[in-house]
N, C-alpha and C positions, 0 to 999 in steps of 0.2 A: 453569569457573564462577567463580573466587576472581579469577581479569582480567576478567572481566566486572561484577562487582561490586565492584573498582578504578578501573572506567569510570564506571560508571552509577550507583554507590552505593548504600546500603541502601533497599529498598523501601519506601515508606510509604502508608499505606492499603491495604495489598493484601484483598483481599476473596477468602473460599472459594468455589469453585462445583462444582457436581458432573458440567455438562452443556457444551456448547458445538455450536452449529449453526451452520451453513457453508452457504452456498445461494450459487448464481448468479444474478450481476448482471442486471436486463432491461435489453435495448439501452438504452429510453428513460433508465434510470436511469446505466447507461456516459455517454451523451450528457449529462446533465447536470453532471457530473464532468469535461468536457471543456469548452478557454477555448482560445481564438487561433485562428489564421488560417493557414492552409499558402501559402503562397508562392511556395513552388519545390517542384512538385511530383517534380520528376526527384529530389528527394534522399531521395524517401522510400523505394526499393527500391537502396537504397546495399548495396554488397556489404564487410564487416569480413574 
């Protein structure tokens, strides 16, 4: 924790909460968060 606040430095504004909700994305809204153009599509199932 004390390297990562050597990185990022002291917090400010931080705010309490008590709760936090997590839900999945709907396609339409994935789709809007996506920009460009595929091109070459052969490199899209590339093996690493």
């Amino acid at each position: 924790m004390n390297e990562l606040m050597k990185i990022f430095g002291q917090a400010s504004g931080t705010q309490a909460f008590d709760q936090i909700r997590i839900s999945i994305a709907s396609p339409e809204r994935i789709r809007s968060w996506s920009y460009g153009e595929i091109k070459k599509p052969e490199t899209i199932n590339y093996r690493t």
